[in-house]
C-alpha positions in Angstrom: 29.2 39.7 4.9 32.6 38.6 6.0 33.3 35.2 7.8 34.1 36.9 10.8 30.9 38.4 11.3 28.9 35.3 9.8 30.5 33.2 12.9 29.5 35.8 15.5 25.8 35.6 14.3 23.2 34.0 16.6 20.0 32.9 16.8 17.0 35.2 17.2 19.5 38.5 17.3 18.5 41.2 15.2 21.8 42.4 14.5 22.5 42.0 11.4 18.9 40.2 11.1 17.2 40.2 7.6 14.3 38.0 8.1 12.0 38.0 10.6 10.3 34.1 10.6 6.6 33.5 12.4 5.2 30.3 13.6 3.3 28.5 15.5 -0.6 27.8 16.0 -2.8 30.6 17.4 -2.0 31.4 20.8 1.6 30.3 20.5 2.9 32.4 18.0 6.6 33.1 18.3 8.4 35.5 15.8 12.4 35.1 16.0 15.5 37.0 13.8 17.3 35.1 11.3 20.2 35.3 8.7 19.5 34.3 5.7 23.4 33.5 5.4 22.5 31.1 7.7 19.3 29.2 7.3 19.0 29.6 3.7 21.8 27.2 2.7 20.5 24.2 5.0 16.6 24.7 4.0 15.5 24.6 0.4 12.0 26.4 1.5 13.3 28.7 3.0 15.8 29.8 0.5 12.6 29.4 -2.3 11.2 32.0 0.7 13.9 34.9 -0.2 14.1 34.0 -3.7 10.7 35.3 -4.5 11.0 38.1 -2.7 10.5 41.9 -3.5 13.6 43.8 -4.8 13.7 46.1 -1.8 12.8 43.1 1.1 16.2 43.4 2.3 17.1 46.9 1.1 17.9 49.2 4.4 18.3 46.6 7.2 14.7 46.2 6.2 14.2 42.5 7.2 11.9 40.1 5.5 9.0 38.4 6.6 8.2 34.7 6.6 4.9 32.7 8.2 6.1 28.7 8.6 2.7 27.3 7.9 2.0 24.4 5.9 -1.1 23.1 4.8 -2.2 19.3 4.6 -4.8 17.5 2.4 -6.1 20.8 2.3 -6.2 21.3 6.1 -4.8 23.6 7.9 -2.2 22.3 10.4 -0.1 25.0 11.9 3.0 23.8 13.7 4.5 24.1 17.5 6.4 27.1 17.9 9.3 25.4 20.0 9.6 23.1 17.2 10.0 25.4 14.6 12.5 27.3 17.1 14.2 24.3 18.3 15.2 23.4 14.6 16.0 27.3 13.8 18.2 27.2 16.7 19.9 24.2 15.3 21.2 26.1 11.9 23.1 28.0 14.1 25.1 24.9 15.5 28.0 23.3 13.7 26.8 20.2 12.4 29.4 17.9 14.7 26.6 18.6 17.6 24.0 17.1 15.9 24.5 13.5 17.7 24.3 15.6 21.0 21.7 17.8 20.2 19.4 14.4 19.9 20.8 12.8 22.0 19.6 16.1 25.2 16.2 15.7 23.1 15.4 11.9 23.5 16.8 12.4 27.6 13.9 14.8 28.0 10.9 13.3 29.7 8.8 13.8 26.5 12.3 13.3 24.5 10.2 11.3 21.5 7.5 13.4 20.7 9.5 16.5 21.1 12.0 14.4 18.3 8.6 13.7 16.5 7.6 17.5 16.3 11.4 18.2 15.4 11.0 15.8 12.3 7.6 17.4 11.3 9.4 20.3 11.0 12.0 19.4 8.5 9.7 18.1 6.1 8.1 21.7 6.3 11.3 23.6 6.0 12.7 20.9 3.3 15.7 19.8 4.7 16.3 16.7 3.4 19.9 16.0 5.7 18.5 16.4 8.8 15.4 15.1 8.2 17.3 11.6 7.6 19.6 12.1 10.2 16.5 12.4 12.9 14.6 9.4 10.9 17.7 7.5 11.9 18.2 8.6 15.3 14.4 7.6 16.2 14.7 4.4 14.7 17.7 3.0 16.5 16.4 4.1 19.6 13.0 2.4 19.2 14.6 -0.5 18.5 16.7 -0.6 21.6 13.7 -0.8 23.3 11.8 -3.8 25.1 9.5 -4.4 26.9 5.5 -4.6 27.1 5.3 -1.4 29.5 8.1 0.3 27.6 6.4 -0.6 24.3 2.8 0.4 25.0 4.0 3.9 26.4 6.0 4.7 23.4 2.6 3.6 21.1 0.9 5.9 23.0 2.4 8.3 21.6 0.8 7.8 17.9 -1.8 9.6 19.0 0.5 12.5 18.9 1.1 12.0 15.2 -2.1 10.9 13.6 -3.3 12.6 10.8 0.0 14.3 10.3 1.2 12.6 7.1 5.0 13.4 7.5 5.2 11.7 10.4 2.2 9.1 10.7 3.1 6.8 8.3 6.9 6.7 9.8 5.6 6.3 13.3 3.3 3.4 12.5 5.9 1.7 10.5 8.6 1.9 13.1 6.4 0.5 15.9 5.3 -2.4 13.7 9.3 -3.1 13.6 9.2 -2.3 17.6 6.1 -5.1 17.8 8.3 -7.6 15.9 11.3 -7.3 17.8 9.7 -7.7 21.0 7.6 -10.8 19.4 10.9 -12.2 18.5 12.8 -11.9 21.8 10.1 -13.6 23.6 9.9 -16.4 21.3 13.7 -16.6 21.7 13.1 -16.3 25.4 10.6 -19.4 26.0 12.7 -21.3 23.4 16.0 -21.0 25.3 13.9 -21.6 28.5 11.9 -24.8 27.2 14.9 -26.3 26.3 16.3 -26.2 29.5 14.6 -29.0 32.0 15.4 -26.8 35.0 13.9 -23.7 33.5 10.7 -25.1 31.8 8.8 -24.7 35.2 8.8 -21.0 34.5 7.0 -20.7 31.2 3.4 -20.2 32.0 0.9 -22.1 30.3 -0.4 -19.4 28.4 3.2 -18.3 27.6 3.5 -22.0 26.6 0.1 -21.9 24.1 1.0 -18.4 22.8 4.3 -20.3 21.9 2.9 -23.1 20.0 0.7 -20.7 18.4 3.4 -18.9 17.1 5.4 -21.9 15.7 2.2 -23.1 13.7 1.4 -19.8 12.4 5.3 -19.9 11.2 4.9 -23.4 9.9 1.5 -22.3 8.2 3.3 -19.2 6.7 6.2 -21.4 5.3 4.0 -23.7 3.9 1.8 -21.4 2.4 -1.2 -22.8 3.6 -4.3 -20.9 3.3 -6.7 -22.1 6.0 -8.5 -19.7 8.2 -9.2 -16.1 8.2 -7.4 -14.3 5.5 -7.4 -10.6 6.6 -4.4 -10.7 8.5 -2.0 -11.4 5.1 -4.4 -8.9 3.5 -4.1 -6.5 6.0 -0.3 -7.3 5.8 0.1 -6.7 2.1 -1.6 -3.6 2.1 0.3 -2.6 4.8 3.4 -2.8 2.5 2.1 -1.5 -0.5 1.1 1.5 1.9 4.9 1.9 3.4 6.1 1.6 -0.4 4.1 4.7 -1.8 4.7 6.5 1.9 7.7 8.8 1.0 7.3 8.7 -2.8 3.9 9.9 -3.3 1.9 10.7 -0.1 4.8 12.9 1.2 4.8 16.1 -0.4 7.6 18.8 0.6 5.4 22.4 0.3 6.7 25.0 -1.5 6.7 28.5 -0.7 3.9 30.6 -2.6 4.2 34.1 -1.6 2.0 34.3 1.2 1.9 30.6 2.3 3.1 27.2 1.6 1.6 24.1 -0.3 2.1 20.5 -0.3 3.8 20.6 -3.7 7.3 18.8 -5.3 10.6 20.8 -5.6 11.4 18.7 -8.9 
């Protein structure tokens, strides 16, 4: 296929079309046209896709047939349809509007779980670039957050994620780093205000106790002093052992098998 014509392609026209991709969960089943000159290059499971198959898939404008499922600790978890699509779409884009094209998804009023759903996605379709590129985005916006209202709206939204191991184990760990920072700034807050005579007035008394409590539980740390109730450090430490093993051995890139796709390494 010559450049020319490989530039002129678009998304979900079946000119020139080989493969015909399916997703979404029952009831929101979508089927668009793709080019495997196109999407193969920039996701490995796909490209496993049309490597195993038939002689003839392709022969005669015939055009081949793919089903994005995935399958979870042995559950079935079909994914969104206009996730699937929005990240199909996206192959078709030169990769300088990637900044933009997350940049329109996080202004959206649902901006993070549609970013979420977006991330799901390229663990499915193993596409390891983007997948960090999103994982990056998300992150520095979270983190430009503040706020308790702000905060507890965007936690909300784990229960969008939960039991979806590509994306659970991220979420969690990146509000934990949201809790922190927020923690932090208010610490610096009443600090900045207590030392100021004509600003103490405004720190509340519980702001004032929380404050104390804070510095004791630092001076406690520091000293490793073990007084008290224990579970929080153990909680704490199996939290990190947790985040350790996340990506390494929890998260499993599925591979295509002919009719549908594992959890399963591409080493």
């Amino acid at each position: 296929m010559s450049s020319n014509i490989e530039s002129s392609l678009k998304f979900d026209d079946p000119q020139f079309a080989d493969l015909l991709i399916h997703c979404g969960r029952p009831g929101d089943r979508k089927s668009v046209h793709c080019h495997r000159v196109i999407v193969c290059p920039k996701s490995r499971l796909l490209e496993k896709a049309c490597a195993a198959a038939p002689e003839d898939a392709f022969a005669g404008g015939k055009k081949f047939e793919i089903t994005v499922d995935t399958y979870y600790d042995d559950r079935e978890r079909p994914l969104a349809s206009k996730g699937v699509c929005e990240v199909l779409k996206f192959l078709y884009q030169p990769e300088s509007t990637t900044d933009r094209w997350l940049r329109e998804h996080w202004a959206r009023r649902r901006g993070l779980v549609d970013l979420l759903s977006i991330l799901d996605v390229t663990w499915t379709l193993a596409m390891p670039d983007l997948r960090n590129t999103v994982r990056c985005f998300i992150s520095q916006k979270l983190l430009q957050m503040h706020g308790p209202d702000v905060i507890a709206r965007t936690i909300a939204v784990g229960a969008d994620v939960k039991n979806t191991p590509s994306l659970e184990g991220f979420f969690v760990c990146e509000t934990q780093q949201l809790l922190l920072k927020d923690k932090f700034l208010k610490k610096q807050e009443t600090m900045m205000l207590l030392r100021d005579p004509e600003q103490r007035s405004k720190v509340s008394e519980r702001e004032y106790q929380l404050f104390l409590h804070e510095m004791w539980c630092n001076y406690r740390s520091d000293h490793e002093i073990k007084i008290g109730d224990r579970k929080s450090s153990e909680d704490a430490a199996a939290w990190h052992e947790r985040l350790a093993a996340h990506d390494a051995d929890v998260l499993r890139e599925p591979e295509w098998t002919g009719t549908r796709m594992r959890d399963s390494d591409f080493d």
